[in-house]
C-alpha positions as CSV (number, residue, x, y, z in Angstrom):
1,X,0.0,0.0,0.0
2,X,1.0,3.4,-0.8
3,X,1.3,6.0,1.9
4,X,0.3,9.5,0.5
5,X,3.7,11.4,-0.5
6,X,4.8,15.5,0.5
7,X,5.5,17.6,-2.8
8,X,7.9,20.1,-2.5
9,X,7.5,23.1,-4.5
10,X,10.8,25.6,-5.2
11,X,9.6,28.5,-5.7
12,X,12.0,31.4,-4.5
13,X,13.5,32.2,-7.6
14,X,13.1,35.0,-10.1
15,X,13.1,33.5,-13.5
16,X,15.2,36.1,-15.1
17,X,14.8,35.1,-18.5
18,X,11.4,35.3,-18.5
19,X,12.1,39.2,-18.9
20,X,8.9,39.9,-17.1
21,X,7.7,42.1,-14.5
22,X,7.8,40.2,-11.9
23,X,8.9,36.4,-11.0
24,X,7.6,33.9,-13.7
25,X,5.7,31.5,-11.3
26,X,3.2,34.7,-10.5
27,X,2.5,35.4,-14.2
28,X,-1.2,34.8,-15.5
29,X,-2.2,31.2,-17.1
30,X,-5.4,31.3,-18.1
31,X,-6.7,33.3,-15.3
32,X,-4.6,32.0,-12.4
33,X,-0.8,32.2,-11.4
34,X,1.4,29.6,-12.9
35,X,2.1,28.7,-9.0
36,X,-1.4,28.4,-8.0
37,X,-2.5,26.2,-11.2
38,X,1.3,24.1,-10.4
39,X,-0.1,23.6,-6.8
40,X,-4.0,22.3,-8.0
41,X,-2.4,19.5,-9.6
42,X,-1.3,17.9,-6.1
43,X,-3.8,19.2,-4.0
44,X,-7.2,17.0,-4.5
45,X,-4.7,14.3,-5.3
46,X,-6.1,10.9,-2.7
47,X,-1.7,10.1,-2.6
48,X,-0.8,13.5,-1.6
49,X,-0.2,14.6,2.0
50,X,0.3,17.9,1.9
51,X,2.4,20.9,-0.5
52,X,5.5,22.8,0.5
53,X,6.1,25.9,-1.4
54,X,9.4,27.6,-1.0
55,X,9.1,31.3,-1.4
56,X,11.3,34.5,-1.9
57,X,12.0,35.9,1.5
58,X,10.7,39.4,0.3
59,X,7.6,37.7,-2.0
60,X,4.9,40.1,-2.3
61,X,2.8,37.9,-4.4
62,X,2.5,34.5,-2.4
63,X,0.1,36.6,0.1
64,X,-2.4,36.3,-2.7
65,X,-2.3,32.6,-3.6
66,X,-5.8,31.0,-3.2
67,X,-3.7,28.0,-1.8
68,X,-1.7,30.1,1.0
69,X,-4.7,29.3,3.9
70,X,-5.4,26.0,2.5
71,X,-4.9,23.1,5.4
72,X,-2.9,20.8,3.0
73,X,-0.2,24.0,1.7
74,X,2.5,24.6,3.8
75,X,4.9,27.8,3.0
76,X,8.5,27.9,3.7
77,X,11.5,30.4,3.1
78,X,13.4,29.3,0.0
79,X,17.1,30.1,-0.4
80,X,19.0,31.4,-2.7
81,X,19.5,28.5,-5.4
82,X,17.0,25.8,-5.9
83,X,19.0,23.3,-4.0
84,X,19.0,25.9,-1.0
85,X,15.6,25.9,-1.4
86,X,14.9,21.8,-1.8
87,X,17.3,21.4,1.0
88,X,14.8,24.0,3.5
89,X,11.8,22.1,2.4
90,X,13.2,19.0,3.5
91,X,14.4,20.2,6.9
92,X,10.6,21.5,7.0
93,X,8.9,18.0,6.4
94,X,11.8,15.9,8.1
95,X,11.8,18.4,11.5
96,X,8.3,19.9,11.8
97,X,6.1,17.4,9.8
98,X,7.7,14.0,10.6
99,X,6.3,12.1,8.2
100,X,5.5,8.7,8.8
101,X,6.5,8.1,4.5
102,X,9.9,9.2,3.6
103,X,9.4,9.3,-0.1
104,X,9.0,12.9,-1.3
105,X,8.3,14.8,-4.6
106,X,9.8,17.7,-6.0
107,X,8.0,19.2,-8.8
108,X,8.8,22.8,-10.6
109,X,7.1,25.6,-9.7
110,X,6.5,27.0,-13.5
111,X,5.4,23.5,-15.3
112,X,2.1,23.5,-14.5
113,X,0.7,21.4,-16.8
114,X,1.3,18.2,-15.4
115,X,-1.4,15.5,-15.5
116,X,-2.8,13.2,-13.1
117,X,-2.0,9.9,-15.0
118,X,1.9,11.3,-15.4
119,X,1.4,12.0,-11.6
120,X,0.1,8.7,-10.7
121,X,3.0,7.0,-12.8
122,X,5.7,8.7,-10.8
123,X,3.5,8.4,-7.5
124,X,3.3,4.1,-8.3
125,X,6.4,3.3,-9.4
126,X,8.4,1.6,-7.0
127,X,12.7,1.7,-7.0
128,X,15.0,1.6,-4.5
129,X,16.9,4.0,-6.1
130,X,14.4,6.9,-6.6
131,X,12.6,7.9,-10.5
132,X,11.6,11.1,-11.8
133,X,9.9,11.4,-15.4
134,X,11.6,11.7,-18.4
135,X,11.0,12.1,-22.1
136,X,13.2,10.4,-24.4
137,X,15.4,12.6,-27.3
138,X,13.5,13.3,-30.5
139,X,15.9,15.6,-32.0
140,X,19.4,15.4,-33.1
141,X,21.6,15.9,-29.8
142,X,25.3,17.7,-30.9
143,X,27.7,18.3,-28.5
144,X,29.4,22.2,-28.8
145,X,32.9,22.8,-28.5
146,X,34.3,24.7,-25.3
147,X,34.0,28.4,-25.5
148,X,32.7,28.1,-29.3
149,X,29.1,27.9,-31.5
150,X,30.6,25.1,-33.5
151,X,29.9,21.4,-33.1
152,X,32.0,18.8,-31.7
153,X,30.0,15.8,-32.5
154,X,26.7,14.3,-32.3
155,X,25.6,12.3,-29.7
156,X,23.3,9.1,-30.0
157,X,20.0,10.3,-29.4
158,X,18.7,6.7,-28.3
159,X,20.6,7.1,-24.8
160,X,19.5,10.7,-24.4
161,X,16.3,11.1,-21.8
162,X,14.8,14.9,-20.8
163,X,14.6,15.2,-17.2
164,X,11.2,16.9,-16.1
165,X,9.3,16.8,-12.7
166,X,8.1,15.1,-10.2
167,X,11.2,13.2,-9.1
168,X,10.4,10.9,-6.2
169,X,13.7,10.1,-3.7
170,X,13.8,9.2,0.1
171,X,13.6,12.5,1.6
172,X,16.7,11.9,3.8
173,X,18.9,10.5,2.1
174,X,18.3,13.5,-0.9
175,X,19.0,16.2,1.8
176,X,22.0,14.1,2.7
177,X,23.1,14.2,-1.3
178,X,22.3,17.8,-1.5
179,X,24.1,18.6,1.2
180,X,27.5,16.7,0.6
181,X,27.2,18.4,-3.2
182,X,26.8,21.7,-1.8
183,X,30.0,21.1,0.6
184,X,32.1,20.0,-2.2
185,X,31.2,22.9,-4.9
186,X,29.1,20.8,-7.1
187,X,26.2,22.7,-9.1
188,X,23.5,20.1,-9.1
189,X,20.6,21.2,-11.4
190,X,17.7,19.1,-10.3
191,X,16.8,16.1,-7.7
192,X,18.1,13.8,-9.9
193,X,22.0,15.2,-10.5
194,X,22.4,15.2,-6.7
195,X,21.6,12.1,-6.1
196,X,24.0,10.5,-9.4
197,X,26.8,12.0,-7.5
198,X,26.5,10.1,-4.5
199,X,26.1,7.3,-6.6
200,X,22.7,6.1,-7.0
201,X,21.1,5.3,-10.9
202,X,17.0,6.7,-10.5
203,X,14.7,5.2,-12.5
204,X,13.7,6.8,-15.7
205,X,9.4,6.8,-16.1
206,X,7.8,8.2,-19.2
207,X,6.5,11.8,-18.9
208,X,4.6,13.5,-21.4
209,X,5.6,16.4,-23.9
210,X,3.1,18.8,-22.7
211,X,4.8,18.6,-19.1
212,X,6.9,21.5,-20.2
213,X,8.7,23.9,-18.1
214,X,7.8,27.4,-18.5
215,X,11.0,29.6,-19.0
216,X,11.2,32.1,-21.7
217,X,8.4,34.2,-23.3
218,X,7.3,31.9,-26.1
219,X,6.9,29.0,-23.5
220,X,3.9,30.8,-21.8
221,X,2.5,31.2,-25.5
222,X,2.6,27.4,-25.9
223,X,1.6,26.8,-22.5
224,X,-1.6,28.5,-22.8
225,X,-2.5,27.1,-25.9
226,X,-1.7,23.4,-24.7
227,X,-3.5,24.3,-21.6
228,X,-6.9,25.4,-23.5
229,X,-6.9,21.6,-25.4
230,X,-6.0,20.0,-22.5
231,X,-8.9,21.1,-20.7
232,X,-10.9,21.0,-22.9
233,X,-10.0,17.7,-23.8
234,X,-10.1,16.9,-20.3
235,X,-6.7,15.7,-20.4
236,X,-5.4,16.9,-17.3
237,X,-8.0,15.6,-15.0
């Protein structure tokens, strides 16, 4: 039996190149912040405990989330990077929460477009060594030379995978990887890179393509139109 899982949510950055007015999880999707609509996904979820949302310490738009006063939405400080951030979330659930389940998901604050059968993939499958979902390669993957636009070769596309969120790890021992990366001045991306480091080989599950991440301009443009099929498709439900 599956015990219901904690999602952590980074959201304490800026999103810089979004060249928007202010950070991108607070811009509009379809009538509701990207953060709010990211949070929905989890929160009516039957194997979901609870959210944690890691804010800005000066954030003056998580005051007017629908979810911040919601019994099931926990808010947190975030830090500086996203690691800082994943790392304060996990101190949250691990010292205040005390979960009895030590499996925990970290999902992207600005892909909010996730659906509930990619959810209940990543929520189902089992590994000891943690998952996350993945798309495989569909283009032509080349490699660029150091400090150059030029190509040094082409890599086979067949071994290449996408990451995405969620990624599902033991909630200790990720803090444990994120921490011993952070001591030894290694950038770690997402869940996933930390936890390669200390040596462990996560599980790769199937996402979807319209899990996307929004991060420039012309991603909310897609987002918005994939989100108006997918609903009314009823595709995310």
């Amino acid at each position: 039996m599956i015990e219901p899982l904690w999602v952590i949510i980074p959201a304490a950055g800026v999103g810089q190149r979004m060249q928007a007015n202010c950070p991108k999880q607070y811009l509009s999707l379809e009538g509701q912040t990207i953060l709010d609509r990211t949070i929905d996904i989890f929160i009516s979820h039957p194997l979901i405990a609870g959210v944690l949302v890691g804010v800005g310490e000066n954030d003056a738009y998580w005051p007017d989330s629908k979810w911040r006063q919601h019994d099931l939405v926990h808010s947190f400080i975030g830090g500086e990077e996203r690691s800082d951030t994943v790392q304060k979330g996990l101190h949250y659930l691990l010292d205040t929460l005390n979960p009895q389940q030590q499996d925990v998901l970290v999902h992207d604050a600005a892909r909010p477009l996730l659906s509930q059968e990619a959810l209940n993939r990543i929520i189902n499958h089992h590994s000891e060594q943690g998952a996350l979902l993945a798309m495989p390669a569909k283009d032509t993957i080349k490699r660029q030379v150091i400090d150059s636009l030029s190509v040094d070769e082409t890599l086979d596309r067949d071994a290449i995978w996408l990451a995405q969120t969620p990624q599902k790890f033991p909630a200790q021992a990720l803090l444990s990887a994120l921490k011993k990366a952070q001591v030894q001045g290694v950038v770690v991306t997402d869940e996933c890179s930390a936890m390669e480091y200390v040596g462990w080989h996560p599980d790769l599950v199937v996402g979807e393509s319209s899990n996307i991440k929004i991060t420039l301009p012309e991603d909310l443009l897609i987002a918005e139109a994939l989100f108006s099929y997918l609903s009314g498709s009823n595709l995310l439900n």
